[in-house]
PAVEX-11123 format. One record per residue (C-alpha): residue in one letter; x, y, z. Coordinates in steps of 0.5 Angstrom, whole numbers, padded with zeros to 4 digits, always signed. Example, Ala and Ser with C-alpha at 12.3 -4.5 7.8 and 13.67 -1.06 7.14 Angstrom:
A+0025-0009+0016
S+0027-0002+0014
***
This chain:
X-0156+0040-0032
X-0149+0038-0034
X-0149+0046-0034
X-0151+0047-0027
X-0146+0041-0024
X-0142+0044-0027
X-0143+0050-0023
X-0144+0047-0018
X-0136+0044-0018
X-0133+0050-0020
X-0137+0053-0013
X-0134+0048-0008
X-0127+0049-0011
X-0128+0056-0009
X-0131+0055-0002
X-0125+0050+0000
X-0118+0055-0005
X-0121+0061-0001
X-0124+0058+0006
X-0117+0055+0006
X-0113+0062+0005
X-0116+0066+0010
X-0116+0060+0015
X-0108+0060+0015
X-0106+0067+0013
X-0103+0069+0020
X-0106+0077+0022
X-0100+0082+0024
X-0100+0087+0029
X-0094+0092+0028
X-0091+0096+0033
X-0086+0101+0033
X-0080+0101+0039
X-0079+0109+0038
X-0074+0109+0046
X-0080+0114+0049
X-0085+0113+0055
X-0089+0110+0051
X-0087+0107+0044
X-0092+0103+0042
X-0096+0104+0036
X-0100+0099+0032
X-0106+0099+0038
X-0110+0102+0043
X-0107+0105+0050
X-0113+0100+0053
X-0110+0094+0049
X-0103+0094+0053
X-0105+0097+0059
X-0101+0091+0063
X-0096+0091+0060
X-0091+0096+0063
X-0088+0101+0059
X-0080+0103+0062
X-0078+0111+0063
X-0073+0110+0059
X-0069+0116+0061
X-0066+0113+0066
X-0063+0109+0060
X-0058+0115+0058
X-0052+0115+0060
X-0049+0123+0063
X-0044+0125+0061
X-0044+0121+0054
X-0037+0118+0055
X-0035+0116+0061
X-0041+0116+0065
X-0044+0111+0069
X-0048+0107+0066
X-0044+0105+0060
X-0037+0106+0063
X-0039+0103+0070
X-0036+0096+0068
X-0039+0092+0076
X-0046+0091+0071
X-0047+0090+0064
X-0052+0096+0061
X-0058+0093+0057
X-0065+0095+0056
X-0071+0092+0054
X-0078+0094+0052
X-0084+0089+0054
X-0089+0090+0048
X-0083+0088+0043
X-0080+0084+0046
X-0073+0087+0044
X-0067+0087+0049
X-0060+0089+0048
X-0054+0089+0052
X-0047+0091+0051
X-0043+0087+0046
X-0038+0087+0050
X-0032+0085+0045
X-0026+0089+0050
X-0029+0084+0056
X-0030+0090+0060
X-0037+0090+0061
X-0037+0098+0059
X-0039+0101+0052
X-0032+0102+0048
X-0034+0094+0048
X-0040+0096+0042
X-0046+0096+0044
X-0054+0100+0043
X-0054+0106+0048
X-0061+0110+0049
X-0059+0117+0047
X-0063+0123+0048
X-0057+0128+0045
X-0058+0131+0039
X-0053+0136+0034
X-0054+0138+0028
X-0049+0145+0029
X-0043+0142+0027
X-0039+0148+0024
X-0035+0147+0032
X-0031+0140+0031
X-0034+0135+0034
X-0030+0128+0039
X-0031+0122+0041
X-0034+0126+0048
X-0040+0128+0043
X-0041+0120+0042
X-0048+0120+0044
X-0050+0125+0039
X-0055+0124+0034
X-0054+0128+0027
X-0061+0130+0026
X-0067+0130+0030
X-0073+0124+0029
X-0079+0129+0030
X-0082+0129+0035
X-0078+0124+0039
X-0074+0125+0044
X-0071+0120+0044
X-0066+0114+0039
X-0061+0110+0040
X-0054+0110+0038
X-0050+0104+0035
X-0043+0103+0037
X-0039+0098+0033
X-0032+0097+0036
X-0031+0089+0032
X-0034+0086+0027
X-0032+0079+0030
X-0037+0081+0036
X-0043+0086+0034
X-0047+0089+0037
X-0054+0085+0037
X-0062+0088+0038
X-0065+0082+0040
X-0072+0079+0041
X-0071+0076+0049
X-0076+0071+0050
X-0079+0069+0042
X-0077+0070+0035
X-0080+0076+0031
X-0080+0080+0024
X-0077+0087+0025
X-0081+0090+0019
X-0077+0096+0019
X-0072+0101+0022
X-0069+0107+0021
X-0062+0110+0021
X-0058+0116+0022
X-0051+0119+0023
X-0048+0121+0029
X-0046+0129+0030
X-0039+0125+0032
X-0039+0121+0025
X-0041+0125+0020
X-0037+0131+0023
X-0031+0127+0021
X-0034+0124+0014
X-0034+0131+0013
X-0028+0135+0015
X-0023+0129+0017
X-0018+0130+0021
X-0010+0130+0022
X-0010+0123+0023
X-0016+0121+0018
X-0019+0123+0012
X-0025+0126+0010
X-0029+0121+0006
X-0029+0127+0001
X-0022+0127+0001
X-0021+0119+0001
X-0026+0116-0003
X-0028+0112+0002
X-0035+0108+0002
X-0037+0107+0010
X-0043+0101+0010
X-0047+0097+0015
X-0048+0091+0015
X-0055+0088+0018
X-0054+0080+0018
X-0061+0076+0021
X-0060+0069+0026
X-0066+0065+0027
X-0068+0061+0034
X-0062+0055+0031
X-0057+0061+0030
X-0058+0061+0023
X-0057+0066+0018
X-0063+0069+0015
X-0060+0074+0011
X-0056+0080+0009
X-0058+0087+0009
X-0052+0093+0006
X-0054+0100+0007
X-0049+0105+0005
X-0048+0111+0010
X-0042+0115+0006
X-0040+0114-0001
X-0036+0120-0004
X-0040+0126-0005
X-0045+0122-0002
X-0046+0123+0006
X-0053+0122+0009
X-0055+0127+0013
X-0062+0125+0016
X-0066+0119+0018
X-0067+0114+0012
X-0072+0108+0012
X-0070+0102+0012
X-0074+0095+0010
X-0072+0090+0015
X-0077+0084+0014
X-0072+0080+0007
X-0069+0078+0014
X-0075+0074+0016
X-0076+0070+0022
X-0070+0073+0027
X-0069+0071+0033
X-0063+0076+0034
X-0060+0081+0029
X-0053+0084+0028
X-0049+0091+0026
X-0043+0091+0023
X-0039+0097+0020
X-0033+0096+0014
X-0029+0102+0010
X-0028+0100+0003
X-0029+0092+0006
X-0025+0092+0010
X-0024+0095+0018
X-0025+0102+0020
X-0022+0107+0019
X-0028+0113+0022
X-0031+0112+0028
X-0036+0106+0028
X-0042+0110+0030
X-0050+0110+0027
X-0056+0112+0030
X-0063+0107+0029
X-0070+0109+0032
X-0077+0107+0030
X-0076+0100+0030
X-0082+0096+0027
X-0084+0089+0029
X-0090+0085+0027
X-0092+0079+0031
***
């Protein structure tokens, strides 16, 4: 008898341990923003068939410096995707609307040839291609005091993941230097992004450092990077500093491939 109560007990107790976790766990779905026509993943075709997928060509700027879209100056450029719900505009830290202020520009351009030098006119140019897509987008640091910001627009959300890579520009000037600045082979230099978490209160969620160039070390490819210590963002920033302090090299990096999880 005694047996059986206490069976009985231990039955009860873990109806109401598991019945209480799998009530409050939360289902994610992921979805990854991959700056093509159609950039979700995560789900059917038939799941987001109200949801409105931009042409983001029409995001990328021609020619790559001084073009239209990111040098204009009357309108801010910004893009958004509606299944993420992640948006970004010029950082605007010249006050002149235009891309030498920082942002994340849309690209389409890709350079993995960097035997002929290469110049900020090439600004747009990703160092390696991402596989299949066509498309990536390329990060512009011109202050850390006003960084550019990948943003959820209309909630707050978990960016799982991203990927980073070198621009043809950058990794050019890592590599060989010029008159003006030295190669980070030469220097000794160590180039890092900085990504810093803000919450719906502006609060900061964390900090993530990933060296992009160290001596004798230069990433040349796109490299994984995990996101979600950052937790529940509402928006998060990229800054860029050589040997912690300003930059010395052009402040460029590529991202593409940006998961989130809702």
């Amino acid at each position: 008898m005694v047996l059986n109560i206490k069976k009985t007990i231990f039955l009860i107790v873990a109806i109401i341990l598991f019945g209480g976790c799998s009530k409050d766990a939360k289902v994610y779905q992921y979805y990854t923003l991959s700056f093509e026509d159609y950039s979700f993943s995560g789900g059917s075709e038939e799941e987001h068939t109200s949801i409105t997928i931009d042409n983001w060509s029409k995001y990328v700027d021609s020619p790559q410096y001084g073009g239209p879209l990111l040098y204009g100056g009357t309108i801010k450029y910004c893009w958004y995707d509606a299944t993420t719900d992640l948006y970004s505009e010029i950082a605007d830290a010249l006050g002149t609307n235009k891309y030498d202020g920082g942002g994340i520009a849309i690209s389409n351009y890709f350079r993995k040839d960097i035997t002929q030098p290469i110049d900020y006119t090439e600004q747009l140019s990703v160092y390696a291609s991402n596989g299949n897509n066509k498309r990536s987008a390329v990060v512009y640091v011109a202050k850390n005091e006003c960084p550019p910001a990948l943003k959820f627009k209309y909630g707050t959300g978990i960016i799982d993941n991203l990927y980073i890579c070198p621009t043809a520009y950058s990794y050019y000037i890592a590599k060989n230097g010029t008159a003006e600045i030295p190669s980070i082979i030469a220097s000794g230099s160590e180039i890092k992004i900085i990504i810093t978490g803000y919450d719906a209160l502006e609060r900061e969620t964390g900090v993530i450092e990933h060296v992009l160039y160290r001596e004798n070390s230069l990433q040349n490819g796109w490299k994984r990077i995990d996101t979600s210590i950052l937790g529940l963002v509402k928006y998060v920033t990229f800054q860029m500093y050589e040997n912690d302090s300003d930059m010395q090299h052009p402040a460029y990096f590529a991202i593409d491939n940006i998961t989130i999880k809702k």
